[in-house]
C-alpha positions as CSV (number, residue, x, y, z in Angstrom):
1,X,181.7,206.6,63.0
2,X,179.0,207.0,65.6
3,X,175.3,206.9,66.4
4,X,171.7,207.5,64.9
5,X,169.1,208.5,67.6
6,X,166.8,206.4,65.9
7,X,166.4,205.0,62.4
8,X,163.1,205.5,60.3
9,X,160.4,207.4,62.9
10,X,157.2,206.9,61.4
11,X,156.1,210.3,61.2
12,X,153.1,212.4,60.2
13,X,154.4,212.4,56.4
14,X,155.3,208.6,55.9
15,X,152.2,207.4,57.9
16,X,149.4,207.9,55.1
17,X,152.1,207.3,52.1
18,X,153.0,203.6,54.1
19,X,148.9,202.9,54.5
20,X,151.0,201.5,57.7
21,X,147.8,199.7,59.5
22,X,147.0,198.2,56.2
23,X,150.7,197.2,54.9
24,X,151.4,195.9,59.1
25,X,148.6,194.2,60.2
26,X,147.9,194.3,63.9
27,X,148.5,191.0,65.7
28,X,145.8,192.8,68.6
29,X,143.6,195.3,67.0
30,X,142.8,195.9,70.5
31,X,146.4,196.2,72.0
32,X,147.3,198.5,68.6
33,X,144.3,200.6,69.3
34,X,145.2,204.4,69.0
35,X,148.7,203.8,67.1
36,X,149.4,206.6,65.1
37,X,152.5,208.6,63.6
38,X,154.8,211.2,65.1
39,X,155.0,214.9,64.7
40,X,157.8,216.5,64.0
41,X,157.9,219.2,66.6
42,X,157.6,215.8,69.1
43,X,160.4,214.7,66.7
44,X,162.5,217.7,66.8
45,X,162.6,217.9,71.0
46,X,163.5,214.1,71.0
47,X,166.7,214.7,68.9
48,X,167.6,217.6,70.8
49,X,167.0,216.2,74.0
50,X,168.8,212.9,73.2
51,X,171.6,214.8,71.7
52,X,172.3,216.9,74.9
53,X,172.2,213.3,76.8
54,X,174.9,211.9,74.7
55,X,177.2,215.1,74.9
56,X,176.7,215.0,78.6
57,X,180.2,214.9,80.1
58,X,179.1,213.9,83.5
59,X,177.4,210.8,82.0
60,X,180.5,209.1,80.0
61,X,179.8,211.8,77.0
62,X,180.1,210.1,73.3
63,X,183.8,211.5,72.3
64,X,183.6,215.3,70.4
65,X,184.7,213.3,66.9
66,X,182.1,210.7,66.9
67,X,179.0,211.3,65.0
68,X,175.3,211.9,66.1
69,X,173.3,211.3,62.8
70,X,169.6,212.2,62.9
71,X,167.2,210.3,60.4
72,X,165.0,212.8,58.2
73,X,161.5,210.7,59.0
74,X,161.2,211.0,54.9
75,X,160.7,214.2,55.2
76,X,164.0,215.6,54.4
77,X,162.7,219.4,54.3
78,X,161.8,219.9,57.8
79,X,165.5,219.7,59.0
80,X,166.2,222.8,56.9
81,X,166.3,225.6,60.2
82,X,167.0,222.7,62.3
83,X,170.0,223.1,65.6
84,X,170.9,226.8,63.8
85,X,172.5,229.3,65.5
86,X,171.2,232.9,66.1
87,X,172.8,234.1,63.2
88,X,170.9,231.4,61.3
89,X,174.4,229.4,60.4
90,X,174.0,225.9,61.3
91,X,175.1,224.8,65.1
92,X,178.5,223.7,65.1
93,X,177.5,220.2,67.4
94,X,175.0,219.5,64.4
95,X,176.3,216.4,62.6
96,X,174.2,214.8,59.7
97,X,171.1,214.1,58.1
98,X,170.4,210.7,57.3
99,X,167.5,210.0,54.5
100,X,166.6,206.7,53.3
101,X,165.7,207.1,49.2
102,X,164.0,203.9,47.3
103,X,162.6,203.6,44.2
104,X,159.5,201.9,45.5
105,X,159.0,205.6,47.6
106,X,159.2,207.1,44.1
107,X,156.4,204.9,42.6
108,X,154.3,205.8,45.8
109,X,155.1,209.4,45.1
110,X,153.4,208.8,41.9
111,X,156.4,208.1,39.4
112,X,155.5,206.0,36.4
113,X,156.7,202.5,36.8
114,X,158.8,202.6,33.6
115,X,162.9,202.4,33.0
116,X,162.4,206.3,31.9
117,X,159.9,207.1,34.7
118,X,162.8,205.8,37.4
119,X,165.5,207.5,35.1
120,X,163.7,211.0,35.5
121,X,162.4,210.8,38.7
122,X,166.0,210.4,40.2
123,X,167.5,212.8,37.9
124,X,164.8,215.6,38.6
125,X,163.9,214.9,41.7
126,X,166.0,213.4,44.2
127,X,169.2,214.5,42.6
128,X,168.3,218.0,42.8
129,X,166.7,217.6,46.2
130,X,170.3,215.8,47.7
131,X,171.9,218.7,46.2
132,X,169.8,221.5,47.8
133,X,169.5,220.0,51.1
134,X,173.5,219.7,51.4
135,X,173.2,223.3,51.3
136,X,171.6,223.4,54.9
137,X,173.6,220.2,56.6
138,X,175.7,217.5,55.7
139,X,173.4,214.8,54.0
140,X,173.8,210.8,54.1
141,X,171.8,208.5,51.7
142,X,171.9,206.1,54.6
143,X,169.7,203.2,52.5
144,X,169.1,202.7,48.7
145,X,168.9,199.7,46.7
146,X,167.8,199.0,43.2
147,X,164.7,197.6,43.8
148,X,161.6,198.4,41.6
149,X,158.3,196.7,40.6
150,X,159.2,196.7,36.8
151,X,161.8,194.6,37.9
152,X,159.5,192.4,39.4
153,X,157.3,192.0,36.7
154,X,154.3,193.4,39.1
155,X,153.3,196.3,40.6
156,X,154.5,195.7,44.5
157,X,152.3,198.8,45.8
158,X,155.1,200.6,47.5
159,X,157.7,198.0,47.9
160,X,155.3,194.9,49.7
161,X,155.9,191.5,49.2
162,X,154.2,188.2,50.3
163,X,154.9,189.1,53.7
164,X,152.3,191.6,53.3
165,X,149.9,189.4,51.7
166,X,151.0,190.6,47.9
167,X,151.7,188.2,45.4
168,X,154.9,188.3,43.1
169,X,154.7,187.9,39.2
170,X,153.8,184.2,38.2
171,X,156.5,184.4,35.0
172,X,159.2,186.6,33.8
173,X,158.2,189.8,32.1
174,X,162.2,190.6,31.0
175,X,164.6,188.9,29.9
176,X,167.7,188.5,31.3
177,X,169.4,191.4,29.2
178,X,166.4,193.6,29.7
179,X,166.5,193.2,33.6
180,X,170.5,194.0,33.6
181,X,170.0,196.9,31.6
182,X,167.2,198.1,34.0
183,X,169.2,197.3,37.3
184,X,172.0,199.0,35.7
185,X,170.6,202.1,34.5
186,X,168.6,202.8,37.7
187,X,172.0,202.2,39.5
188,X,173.9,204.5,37.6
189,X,171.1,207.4,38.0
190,X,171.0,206.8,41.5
191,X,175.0,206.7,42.5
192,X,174.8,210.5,40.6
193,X,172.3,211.5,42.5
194,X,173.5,210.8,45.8
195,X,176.7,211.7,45.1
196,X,175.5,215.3,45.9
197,X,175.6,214.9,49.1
198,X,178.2,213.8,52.0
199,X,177.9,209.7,51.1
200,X,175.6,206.9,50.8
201,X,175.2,203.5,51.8
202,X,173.6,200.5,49.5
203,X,171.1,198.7,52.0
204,X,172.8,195.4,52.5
205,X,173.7,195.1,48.3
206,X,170.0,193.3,49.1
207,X,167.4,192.9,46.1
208,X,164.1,191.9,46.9
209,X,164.4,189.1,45.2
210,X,161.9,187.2,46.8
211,X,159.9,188.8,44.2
212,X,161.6,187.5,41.1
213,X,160.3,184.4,39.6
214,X,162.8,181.2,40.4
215,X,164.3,182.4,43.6
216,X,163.6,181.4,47.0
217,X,162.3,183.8,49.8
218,X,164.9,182.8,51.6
219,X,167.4,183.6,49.6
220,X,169.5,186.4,51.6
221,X,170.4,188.1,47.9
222,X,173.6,190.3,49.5
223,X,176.0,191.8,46.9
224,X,177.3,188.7,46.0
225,X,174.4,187.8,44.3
226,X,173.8,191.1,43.0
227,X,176.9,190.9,41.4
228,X,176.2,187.3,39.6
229,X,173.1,188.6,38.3
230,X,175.1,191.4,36.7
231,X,173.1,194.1,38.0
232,X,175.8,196.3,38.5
233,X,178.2,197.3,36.0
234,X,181.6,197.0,38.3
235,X,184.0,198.0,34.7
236,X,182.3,201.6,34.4
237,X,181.4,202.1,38.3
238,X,184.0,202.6,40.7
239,X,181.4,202.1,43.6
240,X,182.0,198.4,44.5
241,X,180.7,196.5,47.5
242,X,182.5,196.1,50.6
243,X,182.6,193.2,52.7
């Protein structure tokens, strides 16, 4: 184990994809005035700085075999000549690369909201992409879940819910059969993919599921109600959730 920096910096790629004054309205326009996303040569200097800080032995130094994880700010490719040596090999106190993949990024990416859209997006895009990048620095899928607006019978623009003013589908567009088979299949595309690189974690087992027709915004919807719902076929996968 050991730390991330910080998780999820808005930067200068995710900023217009997120429409992030639009999705997170200001409480004071006037406070918020000026807010805007951060570069990744800004980004960059934090992470070294920080990461000297930590390492510092005269300040109580995090211990040599604990991790420092930096987060990609969705932009995965920037990292590539990141902390290298002079010989261009990567720095031996570089650790890993965390990158947080969703499905509702894909559809903002312009990926068809369709079972085969999701299928070859993930196969031909991030699978590929995992794989290449683990070729520069150890890679972590540190959040991924199996969340997707065909799922939700409506198109969630990006992943919003009614906490961002969107409203969810009024009645079920799939049956129950056709929602496992969709949740499963997007599942199984996924675990392949980030199985390229050094490990991944599923974000809380957590479906949106405030989204789905007969279920409460309230309702938490960790693994163990993923697994009632059948959304994961536990028989064929030997990826199960952990408590």
């Amino acid at each position: 184990m050991g730390i991330e920096i910080i998780n999820e910096p808005n930067t200068t790629t995710s900023w217009p994809m997120m429409n992030v004054t639009e999705r997170y309205k200001a409480v004071d326009p006037e406070l918020a005035e000026g807010t805007g996303p951060i570069g990744f040569d800004w980004l960059k200097d934090f992470y070294v700085t920080a990461y000297h800080r930590l390492r510092d032995a005269d300040k109580g130094a995090l211990p040599a075999d604990k991790a420092v994880v930096f987060h990609d700010g969705f932009d995965i490719e920037q990292w590539k000549d990141f902390m290298r040596g002079d010989d261009g090999r990567l720095a031996p106190e570089f650790k890993n690369v965390d990158t947080h993949q969703y499905l509702m990024t894909a559809e903002m990416m312009g990926c068809p909201q369709t079972v085969e859209g999701y299928d070859d997006f993930v196969r031909n895009t991030y699978a590929p992409m995992i794989a290449e990048m683990s070729e520069y620095f150890p890679v972590i899928v540190g959040e991924w879940c199996l969340f997707n607006s065909v799922g939700c019978g409506v198109d969630t623009h990006g992943g919003q819910s009614v906490l961002n003013g969107e409203e969810g589908a009024q009645a079920e567009t799939l049956t129950a059969e056709q929602k496992r088979s969709l949740y499963q299949g997007v599942a199984e595309s996924q675990l392949a993919a980030w199985s390229k690189g050094s490990g991944f974690y599923y974000w809380n087992y957590k479906l949106l599921t405030d989204t789905m027709v007969g279920v409460a915004v309230t309702d938490a919807a960790l693994h163990e109600k993923t697994a009632d719902f059948d959304f994961f076929d536990y028989e064929a996968d030997e990826t199960k959730p952990v408590d």
